[in-house]
KEGU-730762 format. One record per residue (C-alpha): residue in three letters; x, y, z; residue number from 0. Coordinates in nm, 3 decimals, always signed. Layout:
BEGIN
VOKOL; resn; u; v; w; resi
VOKOL; ALA; X; Y; Z; NUM $
...
// end
This chain:
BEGIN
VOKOL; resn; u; v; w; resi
VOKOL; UNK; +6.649; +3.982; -5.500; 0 $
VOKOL; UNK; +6.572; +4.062; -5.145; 1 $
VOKOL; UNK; +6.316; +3.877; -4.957; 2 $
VOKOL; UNK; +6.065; +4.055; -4.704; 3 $
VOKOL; UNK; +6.159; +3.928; -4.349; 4 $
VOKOL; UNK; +5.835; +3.801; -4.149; 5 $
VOKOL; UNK; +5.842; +3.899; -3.788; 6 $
VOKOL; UNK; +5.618; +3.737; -3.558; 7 $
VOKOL; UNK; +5.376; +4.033; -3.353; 8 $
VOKOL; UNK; +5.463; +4.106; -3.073; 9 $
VOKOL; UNK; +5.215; +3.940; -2.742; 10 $
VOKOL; UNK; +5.002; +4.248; -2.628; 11 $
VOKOL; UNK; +4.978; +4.256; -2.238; 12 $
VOKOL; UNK; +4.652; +4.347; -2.075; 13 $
VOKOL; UNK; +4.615; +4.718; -1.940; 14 $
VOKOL; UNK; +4.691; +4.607; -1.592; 15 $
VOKOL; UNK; +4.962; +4.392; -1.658; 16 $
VOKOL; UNK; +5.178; +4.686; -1.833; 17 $
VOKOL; UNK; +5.054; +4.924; -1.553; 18 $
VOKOL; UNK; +5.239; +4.657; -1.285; 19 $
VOKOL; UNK; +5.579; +4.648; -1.558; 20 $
VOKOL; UNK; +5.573; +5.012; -1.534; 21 $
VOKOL; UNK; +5.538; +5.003; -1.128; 22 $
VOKOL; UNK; +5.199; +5.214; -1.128; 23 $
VOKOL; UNK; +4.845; +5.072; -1.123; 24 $
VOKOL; UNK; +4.570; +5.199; -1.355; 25 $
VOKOL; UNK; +4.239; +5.377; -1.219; 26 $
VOKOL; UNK; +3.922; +5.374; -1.430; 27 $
VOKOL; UNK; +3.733; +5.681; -1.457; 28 $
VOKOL; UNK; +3.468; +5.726; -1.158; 29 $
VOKOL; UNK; +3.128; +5.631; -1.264; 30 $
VOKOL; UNK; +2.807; +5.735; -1.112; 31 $
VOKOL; UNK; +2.693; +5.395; -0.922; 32 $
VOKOL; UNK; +2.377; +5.245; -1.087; 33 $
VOKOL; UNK; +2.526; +5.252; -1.442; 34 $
VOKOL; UNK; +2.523; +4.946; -1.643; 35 $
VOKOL; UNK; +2.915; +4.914; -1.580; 36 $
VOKOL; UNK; +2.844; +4.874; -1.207; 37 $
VOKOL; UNK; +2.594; +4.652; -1.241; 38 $
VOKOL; UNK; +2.788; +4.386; -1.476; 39 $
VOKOL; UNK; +3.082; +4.448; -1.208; 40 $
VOKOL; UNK; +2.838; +4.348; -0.950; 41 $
VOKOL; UNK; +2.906; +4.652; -0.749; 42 $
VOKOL; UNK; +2.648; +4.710; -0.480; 43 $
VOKOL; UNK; +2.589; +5.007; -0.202; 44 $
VOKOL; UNK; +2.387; +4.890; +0.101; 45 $
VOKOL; UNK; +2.402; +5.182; +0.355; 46 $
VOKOL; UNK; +2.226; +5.018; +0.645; 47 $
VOKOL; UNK; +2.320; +4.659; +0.720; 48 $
VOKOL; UNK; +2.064; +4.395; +0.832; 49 $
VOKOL; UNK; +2.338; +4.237; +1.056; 50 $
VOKOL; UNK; +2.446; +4.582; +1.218; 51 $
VOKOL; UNK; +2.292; +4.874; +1.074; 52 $
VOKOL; UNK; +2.621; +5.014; +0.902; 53 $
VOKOL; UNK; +2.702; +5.069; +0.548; 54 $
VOKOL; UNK; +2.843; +4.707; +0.371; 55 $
VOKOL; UNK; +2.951; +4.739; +0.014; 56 $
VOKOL; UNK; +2.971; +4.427; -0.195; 57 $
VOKOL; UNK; +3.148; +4.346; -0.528; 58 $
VOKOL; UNK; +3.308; +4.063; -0.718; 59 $
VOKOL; UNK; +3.542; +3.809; -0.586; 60 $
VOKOL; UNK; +3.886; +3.958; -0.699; 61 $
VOKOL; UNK; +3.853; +4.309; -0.469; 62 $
VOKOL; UNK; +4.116; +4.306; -0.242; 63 $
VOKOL; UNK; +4.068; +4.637; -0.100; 64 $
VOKOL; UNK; +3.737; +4.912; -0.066; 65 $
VOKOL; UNK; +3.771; +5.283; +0.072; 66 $
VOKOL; UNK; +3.546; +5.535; +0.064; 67 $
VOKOL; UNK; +3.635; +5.902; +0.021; 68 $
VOKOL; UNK; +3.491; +6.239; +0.021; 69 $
VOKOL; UNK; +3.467; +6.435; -0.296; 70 $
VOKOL; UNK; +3.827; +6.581; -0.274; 71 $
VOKOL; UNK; +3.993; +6.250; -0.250; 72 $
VOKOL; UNK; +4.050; +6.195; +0.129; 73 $
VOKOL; UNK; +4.072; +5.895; +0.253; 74 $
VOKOL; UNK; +3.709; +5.857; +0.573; 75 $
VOKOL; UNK; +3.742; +5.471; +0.595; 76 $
VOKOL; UNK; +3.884; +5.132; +0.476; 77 $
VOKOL; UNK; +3.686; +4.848; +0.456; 78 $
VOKOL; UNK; +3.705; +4.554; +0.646; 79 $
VOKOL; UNK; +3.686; +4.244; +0.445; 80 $
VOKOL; UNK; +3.397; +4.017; +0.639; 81 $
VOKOL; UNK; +3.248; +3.687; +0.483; 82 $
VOKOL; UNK; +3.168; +3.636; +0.083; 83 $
VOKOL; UNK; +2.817; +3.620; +0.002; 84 $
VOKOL; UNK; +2.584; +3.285; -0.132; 85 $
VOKOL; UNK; +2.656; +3.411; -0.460; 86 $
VOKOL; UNK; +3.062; +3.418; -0.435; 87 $
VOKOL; UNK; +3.038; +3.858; -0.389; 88 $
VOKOL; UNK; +3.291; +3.984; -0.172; 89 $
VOKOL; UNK; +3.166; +4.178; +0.158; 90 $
VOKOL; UNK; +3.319; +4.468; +0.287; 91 $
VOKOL; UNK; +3.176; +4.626; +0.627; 92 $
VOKOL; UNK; +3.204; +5.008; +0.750; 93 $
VOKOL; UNK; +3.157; +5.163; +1.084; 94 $
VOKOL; UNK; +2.866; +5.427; +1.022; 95 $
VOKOL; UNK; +2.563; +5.425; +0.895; 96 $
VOKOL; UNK; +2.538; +5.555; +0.489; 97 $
VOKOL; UNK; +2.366; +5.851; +0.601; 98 $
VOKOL; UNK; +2.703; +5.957; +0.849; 99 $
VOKOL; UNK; +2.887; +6.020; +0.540; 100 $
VOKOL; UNK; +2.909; +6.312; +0.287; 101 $
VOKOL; UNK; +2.749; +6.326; -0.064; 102 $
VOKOL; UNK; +2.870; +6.256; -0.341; 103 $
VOKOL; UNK; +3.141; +5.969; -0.167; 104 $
VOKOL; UNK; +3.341; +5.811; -0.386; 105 $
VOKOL; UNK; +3.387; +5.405; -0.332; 106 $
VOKOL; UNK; +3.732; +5.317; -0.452; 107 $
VOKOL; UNK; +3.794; +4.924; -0.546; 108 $
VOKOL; UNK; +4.111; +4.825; -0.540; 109 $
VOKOL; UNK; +4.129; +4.443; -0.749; 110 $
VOKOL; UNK; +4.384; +4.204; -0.757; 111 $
VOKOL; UNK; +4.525; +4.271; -1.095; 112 $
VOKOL; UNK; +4.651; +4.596; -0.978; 113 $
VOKOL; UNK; +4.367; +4.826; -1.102; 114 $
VOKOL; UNK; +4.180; +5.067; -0.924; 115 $
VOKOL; UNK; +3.819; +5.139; -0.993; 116 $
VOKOL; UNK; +3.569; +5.459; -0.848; 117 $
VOKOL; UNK; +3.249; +5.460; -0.829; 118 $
VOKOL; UNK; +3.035; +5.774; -0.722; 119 $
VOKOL; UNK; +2.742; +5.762; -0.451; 120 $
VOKOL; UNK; +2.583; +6.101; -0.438; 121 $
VOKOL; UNK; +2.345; +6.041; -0.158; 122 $
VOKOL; UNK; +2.540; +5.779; +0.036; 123 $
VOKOL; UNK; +2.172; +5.748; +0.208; 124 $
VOKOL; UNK; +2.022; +5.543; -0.077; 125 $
VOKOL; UNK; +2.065; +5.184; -0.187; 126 $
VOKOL; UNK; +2.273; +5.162; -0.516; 127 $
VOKOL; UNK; +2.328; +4.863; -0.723; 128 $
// end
């Protein structure tokens, strides 16, 4: 009489986690900013600064890195990481005003566990949130 043998399941790892194992990072698909995704991610597109007039982009606390590039992928501009806010958002400051860049930018987030998220401004102009 053979018994069945029990094995245990095997731990799943997270998305991001298996992405690092493998030695590539994961990217989300873009989303158009002003969706309820960006929102809970507490993305948010200021294109004129009150402190200098230039775009700031703020998100949550575990962004390590923001670009922003055209539609075809090109790199215009990193980020530079500047003070979080009162409510713990990360802050991320530019060199040109929102209206000096093309439509339909794309914002690309890189976080700490590896992953790599896009959002889409079409009129880099307007406020997004």
């Amino acid at each position: 009489m053979h018994l069945p043998v029990f094995e245990p399941p095997t731990p799943r790892r997270s998305a991001a986690a298996r992405a690092r194992r493998r030695g590539r990072l994961r990217a989300s698909v873009t989303r158009m900013a002003g969706t309820a995704a960006s929102g809970r991610d507490r993305f948010t597109w200021k294109p004129t600064s009150d402190r200098d007039g230039k775009v700031v982009v703020f998100h949550r606390p575990d962004v390590i890195r923001v670009e922003l590039r055209d539609s075809d992928g090109r790199i215009l501009e990193q980020g530079r990481a500047a003070d979080a806010t009162e409510a713990g958002l990360r802050r991320f400051r530019f060199t040109r005003r929102g209206d000096d860049y093309p439509p339909d930018l794309i914002v690309q987030v890189r976080l700490r566990n590896g992953s790599v998220d896009r959002v889409r401004i079409p009129d880099p102009s307007q406020y997004y949130q």
